[in-house]
C-alpha positions in Angstrom: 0.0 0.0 0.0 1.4 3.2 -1.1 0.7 5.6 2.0 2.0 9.0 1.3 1.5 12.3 3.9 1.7 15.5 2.4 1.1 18.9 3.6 1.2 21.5 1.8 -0.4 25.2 3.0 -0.1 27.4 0.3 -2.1 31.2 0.8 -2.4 34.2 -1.5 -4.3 37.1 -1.2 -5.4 38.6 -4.7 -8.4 40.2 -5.9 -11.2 38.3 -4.7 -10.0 34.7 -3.3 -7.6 33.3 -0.9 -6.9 30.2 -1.6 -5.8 27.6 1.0 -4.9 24.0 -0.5 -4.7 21.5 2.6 -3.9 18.0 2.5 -3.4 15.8 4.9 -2.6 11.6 5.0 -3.9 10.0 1.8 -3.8 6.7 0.3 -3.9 7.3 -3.8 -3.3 5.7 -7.2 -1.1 7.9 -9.9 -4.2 9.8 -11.1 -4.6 11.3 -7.5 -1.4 12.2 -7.4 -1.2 13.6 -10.5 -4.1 15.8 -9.5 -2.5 16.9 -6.3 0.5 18.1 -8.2 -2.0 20.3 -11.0 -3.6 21.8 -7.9 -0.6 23.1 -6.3 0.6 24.1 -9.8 -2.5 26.0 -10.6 -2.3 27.5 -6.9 1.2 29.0 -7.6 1.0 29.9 -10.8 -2.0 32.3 -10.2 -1.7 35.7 -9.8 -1.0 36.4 -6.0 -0.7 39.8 -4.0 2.3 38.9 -1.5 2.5 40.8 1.9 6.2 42.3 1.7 6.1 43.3 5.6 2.7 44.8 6.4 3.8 46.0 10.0 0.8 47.9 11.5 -2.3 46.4 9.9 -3.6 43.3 7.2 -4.8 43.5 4.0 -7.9 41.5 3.4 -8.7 42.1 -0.2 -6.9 43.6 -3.2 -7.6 44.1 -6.8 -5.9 46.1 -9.7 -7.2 47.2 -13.0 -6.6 44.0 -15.7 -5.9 41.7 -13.1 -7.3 38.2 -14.0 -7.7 35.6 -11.3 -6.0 32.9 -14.0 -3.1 35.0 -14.7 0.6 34.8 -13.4 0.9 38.7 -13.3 -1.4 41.5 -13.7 -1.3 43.1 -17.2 -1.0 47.2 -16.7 -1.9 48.3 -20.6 0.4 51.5 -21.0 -1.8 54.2 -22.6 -4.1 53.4 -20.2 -5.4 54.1 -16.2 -4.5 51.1 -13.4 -6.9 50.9 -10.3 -5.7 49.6 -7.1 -8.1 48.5 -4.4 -7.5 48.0 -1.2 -9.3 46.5 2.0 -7.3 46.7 5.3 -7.6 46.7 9.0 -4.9 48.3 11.3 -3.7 47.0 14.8 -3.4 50.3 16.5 -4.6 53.8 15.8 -3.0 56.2 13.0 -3.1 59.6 12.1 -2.1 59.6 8.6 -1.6 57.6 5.9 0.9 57.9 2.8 1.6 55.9 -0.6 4.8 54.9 -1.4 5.2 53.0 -4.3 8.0 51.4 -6.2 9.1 49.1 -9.0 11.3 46.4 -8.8 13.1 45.9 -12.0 16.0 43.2 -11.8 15.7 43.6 -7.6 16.7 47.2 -7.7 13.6 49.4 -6.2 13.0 52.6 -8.8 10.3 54.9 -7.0 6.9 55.4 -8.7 6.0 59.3 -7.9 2.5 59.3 -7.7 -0.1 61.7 -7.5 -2.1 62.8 -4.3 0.4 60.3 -2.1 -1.4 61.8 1.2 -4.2 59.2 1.3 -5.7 61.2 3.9 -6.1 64.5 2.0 -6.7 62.8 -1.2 -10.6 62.7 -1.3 -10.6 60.4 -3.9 -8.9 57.4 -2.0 -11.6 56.4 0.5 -9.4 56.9 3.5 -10.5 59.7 6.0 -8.3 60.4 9.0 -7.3 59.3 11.6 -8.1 55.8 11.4 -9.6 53.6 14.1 -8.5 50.2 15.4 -11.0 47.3 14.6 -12.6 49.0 11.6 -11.9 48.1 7.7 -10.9 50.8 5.3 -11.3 50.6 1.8 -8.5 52.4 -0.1 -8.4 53.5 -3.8 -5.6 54.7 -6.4 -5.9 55.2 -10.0 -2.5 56.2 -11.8 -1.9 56.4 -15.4 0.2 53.9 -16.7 1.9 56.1 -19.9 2.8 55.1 -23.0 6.1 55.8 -22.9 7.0 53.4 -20.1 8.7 50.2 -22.0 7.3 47.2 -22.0 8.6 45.2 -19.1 7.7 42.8 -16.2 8.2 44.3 -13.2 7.1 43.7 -9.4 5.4 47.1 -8.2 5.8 47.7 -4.6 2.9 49.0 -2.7 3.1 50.9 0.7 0.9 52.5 2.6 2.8 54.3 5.4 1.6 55.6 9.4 3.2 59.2 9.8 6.4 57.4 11.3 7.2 55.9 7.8 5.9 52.8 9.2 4.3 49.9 6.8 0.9 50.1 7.7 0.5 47.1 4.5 2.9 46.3 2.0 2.2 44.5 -0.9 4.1 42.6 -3.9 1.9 43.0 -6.8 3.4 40.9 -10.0 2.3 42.6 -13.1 3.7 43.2 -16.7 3.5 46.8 -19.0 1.8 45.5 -22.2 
């Protein structure tokens, strides 16, 4: 009898789902292992939104502008406007909030200036401040992703930062300038 124990806990937060593959002491034929191996392939190679060191709060949902849920990375069309979206809670209370975003071309972090970077004064970002403990905030950027900008896979950096300079949430966001 073939008795295998695998465990594998795989999570990613990205636009709508989270996925959580769990499995535990199975006895199986090839074709059930062979299934066990597409899942976690199909879990990886998904498009995943990666905490890089949220430090004061979580992130609980995220979604950007042409981001499929079958896709590896999220495709920013240059010429065009990208949409972040962002649901959080914090741990403690803040008094303001700041973007800071960069991207990460061959591991070497190239700052992203973007408009309206206060969240807090930006009315267009759905943060008001200060923010609460134990309540979930919904933020919002659009930037416009220019033509100019080659066309390159990059991993964009995104912070949003207490008035310390302190990650409130950081995320990894894989995406590609088509």
């Amino acid at each position: 009898m073939n008795h295998v124990v695998l465990w594998k806990y795989f999570t990613a937060s990205h636009s709508v789902h989270q996925f959580q593959l769990r499995i535990e002491s199975y006895t199986g034929n090839m074709y059930t292992k062979i299934l066990v191996v597409l899942l976690c392939i199909f879990a990886l190679n998904n498009a995943t939104f990666i905490d890089c060191g949220s430090k004061l709060g979580n992130f609980t949902q995220v979604s950007v502008t042409n981001c499929t849920e079958t896709a590896s990375t999220c495709n920013l069309r240059r010429g065009s406007n990208a949409t972040i979206d962002i649901a959080f809670t914090i741990d403690r209370d803040i008094s303001n909030v700041n973007t800071v975003v960069h991207g990460i071309l061959m591991d070497i972090p190239v700052p992203f200036p973007i408009p309206n970077a206060d969240a807090c004064a930006n009315s267009d970002s759905g943060i008001t401040c200060p923010l609460q403990t134990g309540k979930l905030y919904n933020y919002k950027a659009t930037l416009p992703i220019y033509k100019k900008y080659p066309k390159v896979s990059v991993t964009v950096k995104w912070e949003l930062q207490d008035e310390n300079k302190n990650d409130i949430i950081c995320i990894f966001i894989p995406a590609k300038l088509v």
